[in-house]
C-alpha positions in Angstrom: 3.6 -9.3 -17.9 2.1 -9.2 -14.7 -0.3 -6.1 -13.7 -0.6 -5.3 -9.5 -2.4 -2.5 -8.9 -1.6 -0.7 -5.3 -4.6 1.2 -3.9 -4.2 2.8 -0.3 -5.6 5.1 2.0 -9.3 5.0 0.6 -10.7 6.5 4.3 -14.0 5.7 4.1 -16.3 7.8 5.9 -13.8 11.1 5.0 -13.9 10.3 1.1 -14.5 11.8 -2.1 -17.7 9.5 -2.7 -18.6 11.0 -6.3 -14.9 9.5 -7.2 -16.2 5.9 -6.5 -17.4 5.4 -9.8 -14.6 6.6 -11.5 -12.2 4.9 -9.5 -13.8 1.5 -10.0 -14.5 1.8 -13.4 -10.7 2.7 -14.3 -10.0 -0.9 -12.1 -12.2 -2.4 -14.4 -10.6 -1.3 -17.0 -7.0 -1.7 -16.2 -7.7 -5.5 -15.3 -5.0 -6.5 -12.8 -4.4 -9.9 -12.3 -4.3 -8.6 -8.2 -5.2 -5.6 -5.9 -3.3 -4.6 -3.2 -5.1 -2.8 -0.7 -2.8 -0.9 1.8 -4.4 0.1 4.6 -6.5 3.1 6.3 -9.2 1.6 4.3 -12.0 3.4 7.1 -11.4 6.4 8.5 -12.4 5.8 12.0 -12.9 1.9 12.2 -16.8 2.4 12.6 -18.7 -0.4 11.0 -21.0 1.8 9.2 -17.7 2.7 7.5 -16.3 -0.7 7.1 -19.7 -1.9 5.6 -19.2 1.0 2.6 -15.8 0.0 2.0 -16.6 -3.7 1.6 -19.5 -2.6 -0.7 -17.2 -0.9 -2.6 -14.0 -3.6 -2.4 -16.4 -6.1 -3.7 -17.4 -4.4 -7.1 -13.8 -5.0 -7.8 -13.5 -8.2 -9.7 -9.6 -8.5 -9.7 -8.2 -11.1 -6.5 -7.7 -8.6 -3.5 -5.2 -8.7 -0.6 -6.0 -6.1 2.6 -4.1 -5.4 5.1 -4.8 -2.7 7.8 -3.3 0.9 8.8 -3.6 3.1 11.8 -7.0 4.4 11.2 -8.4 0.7 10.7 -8.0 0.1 14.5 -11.2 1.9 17.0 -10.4 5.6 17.4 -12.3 6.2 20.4 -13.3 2.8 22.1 -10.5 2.5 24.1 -11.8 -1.3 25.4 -11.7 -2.6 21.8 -8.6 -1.0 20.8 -6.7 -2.5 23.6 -8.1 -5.9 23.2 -9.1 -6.5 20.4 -8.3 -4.0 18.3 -8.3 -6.1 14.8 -11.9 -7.6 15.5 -13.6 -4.9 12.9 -11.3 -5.8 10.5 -10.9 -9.2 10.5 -14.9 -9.5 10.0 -15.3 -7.4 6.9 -11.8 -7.5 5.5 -10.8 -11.2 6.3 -9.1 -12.6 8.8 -5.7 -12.6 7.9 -4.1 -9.3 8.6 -0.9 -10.2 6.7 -2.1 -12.2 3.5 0.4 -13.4 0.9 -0.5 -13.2 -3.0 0.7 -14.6 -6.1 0.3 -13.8 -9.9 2.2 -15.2 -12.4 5.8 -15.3 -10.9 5.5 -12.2 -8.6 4.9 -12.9 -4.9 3.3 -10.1 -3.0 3.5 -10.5 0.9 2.0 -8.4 3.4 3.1 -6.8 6.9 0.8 -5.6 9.3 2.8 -2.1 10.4 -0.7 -0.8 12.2 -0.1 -0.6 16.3 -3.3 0.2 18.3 -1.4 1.4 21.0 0.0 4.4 19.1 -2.1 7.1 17.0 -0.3 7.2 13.8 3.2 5.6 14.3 3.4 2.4 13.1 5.9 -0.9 14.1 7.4 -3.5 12.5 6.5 -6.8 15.1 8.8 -9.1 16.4 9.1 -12.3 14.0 7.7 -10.2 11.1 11.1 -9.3 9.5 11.7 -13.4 9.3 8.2 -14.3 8.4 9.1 -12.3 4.8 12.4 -13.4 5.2 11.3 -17.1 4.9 8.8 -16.3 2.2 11.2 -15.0 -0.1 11.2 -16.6 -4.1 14.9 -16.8 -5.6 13.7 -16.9 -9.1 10.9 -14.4 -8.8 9.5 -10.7 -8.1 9.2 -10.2 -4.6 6.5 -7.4 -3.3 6.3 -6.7 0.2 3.1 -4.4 1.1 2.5 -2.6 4.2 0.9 0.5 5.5 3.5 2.9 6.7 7.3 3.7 4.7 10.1 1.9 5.8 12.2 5.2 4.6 11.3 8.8 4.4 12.0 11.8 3.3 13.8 14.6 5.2 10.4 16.7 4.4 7.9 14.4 6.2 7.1 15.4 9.9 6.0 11.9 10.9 7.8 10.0 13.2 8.9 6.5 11.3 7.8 3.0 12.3 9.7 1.5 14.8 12.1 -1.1 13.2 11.7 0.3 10.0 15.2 0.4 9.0 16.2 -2.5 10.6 13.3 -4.1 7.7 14.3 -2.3 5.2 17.9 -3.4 5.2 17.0 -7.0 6.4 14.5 -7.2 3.3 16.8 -5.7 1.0 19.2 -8.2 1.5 17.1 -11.1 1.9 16.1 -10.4 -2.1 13.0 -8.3 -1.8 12.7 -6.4 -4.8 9.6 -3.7 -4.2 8.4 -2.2 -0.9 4.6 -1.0 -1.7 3.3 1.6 1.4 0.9 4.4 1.8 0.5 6.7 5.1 1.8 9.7 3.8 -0.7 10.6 1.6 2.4 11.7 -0.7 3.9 10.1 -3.6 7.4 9.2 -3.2 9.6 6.8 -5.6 12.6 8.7 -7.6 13.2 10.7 -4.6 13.9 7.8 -2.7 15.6 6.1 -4.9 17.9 9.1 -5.6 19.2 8.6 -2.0 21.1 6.0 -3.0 20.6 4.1 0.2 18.7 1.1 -0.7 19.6 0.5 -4.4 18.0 -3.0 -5.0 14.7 -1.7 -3.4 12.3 -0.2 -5.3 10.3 1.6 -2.4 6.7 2.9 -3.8 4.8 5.5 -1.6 1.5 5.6 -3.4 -1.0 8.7 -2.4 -4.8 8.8 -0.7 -7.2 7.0 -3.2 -10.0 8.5 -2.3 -9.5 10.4 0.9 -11.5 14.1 1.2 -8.7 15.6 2.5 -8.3 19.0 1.1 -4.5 19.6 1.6 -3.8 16.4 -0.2 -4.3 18.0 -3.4 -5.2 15.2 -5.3 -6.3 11.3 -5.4 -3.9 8.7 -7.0 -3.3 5.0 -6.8 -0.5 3.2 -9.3 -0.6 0.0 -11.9 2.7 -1.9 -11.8 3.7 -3.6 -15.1 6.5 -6.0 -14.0 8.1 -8.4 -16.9 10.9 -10.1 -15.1 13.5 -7.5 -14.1 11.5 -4.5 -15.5 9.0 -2.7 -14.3 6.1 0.1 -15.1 4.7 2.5 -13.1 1.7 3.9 -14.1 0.2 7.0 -12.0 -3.1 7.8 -12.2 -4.3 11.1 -10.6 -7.3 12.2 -9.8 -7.1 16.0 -8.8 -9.5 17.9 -6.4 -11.0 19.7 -8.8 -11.3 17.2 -11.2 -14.3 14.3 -11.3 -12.4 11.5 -13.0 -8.5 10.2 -13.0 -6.8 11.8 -16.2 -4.2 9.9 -18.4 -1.2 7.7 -16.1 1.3 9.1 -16.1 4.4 6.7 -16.8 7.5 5.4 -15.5 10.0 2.5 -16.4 12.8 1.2 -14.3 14.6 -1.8 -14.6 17.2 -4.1 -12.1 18.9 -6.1 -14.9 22.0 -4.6 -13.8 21.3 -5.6 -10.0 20.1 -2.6 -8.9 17.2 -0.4 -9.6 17.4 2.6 -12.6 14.9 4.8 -14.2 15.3 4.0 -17.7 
């Protein structure tokens, strides 16, 4: 059994600090044998912010991986955005914005989807596709983590990364298993699933982790339990008027028959 848990969108700088606490004491207590971290980790790329979240990412004792979103690039310093928008980044969060990690037989590789010349749309980059392409295990679980969906909902008013599809379909049939993303700030898994357009994908759209954002509702981040081809989804939720995550809320799916099912 390996445990991955995917935390996204923590915005630090908007957050909910009095769920800090909480949050990494439920970590602590779910020991994961990684952390995936997907992005929008600051809210406005300040370093003030980046210096809190590295505070916080390093009370976490589980191995991390980080990759960055939109809001991790400079917001208003047009200069640094244009030339070197990743700087910030790559000195608190390490300097690898696409990382690869590995526990037990499940290989978890990430994809930088953040573009510092558009505000919230992301893109896939040229090469990228391949890069996970070549990366792929035939005899294990294959994660591939980014910021922004590579499918969405009719309901969602965001404009989708460029290439998404083209990844999604390339990745699906190159024998990646799980897509992890954030950006919504909206949990999306069955739905997608129920489109029946990518059957052997098993796209997770995990919510804000700690973002202040009253619309959001709530504050979630998800434990996968993967045992070969199975694989549990735990939920936790934190909601706004609550100061702690309740009890997960669970989910088991399984690809033994090639393609993905809620059992």
């Amino acid at each position: 059994m390996t445990r991955i848990l995917h935390l996204t969108d923590l915005h630090f700088g908007f957050h909910r600090a009095a769920l800090e606490e909480p949050l990494l004491a439920r970590i602590a207590a779910l020991r994961p044998d990684l952390v995936v971290i997907g992005g929008d980790i600051t809210h406005r790329a300040l370093p003030p912010q980046m210096r809190q979240a590295r505070a916080f990412l390093d009370r976490i004792e589980a191995p991390l991986m980080c990759m960055p979103g939109n809001h991790d690039v400079p917001a208003w310093n047009l200069v640094a955005r244009m030339f070197w928008p990743f700087a910030g980044f790559r000195r608190h969060f390490g300097p690898v914005l696409t990382p690869v990690g590995r526990a037990g037989d499940v290989r978890v590789m990430a994809l930088n989807s953040a573009d510092p010349y558009a505000w919230q749309r992301g893109k896939i980059r040229e090469g990228e596709i391949g890069r996970i392409i070549g990366n792929v295990d035939a005899m294990g679980t294959n994660i591939v983590a980014l910021h922004h969906p590579l499918q969405q909902l009719p309901r969602v008013d965001k404009a989708l990364a460029r290439r998404a599809s083209e990844a999604l379909y390339r990745l699906e049939a190159s024998g990646v298993q799980v897509v992890l993303s954030g950006h919504l700030h909206r949990w999306a898994t069955d739905a997608l699933l129920a489109t029946g357009r990518h059957p052997r994908v098993l796209q997770i759209q995990t919510g804000t982790a700690l973002c202040a954002r009253i619309t959001d509702g709530q504050n979630e981040f998800v434990l996968l339990e993967i045992d070969g081809p199975d694989l549990r989804l735990e939920r936790h939720v934190a909601r706004m008027d609550a100061g702690d995550f309740g009890a997960p809320e669970i989910a088991d799916y399984s690809r033994a028959s090639g393609v993905w099912r809620r059992v």
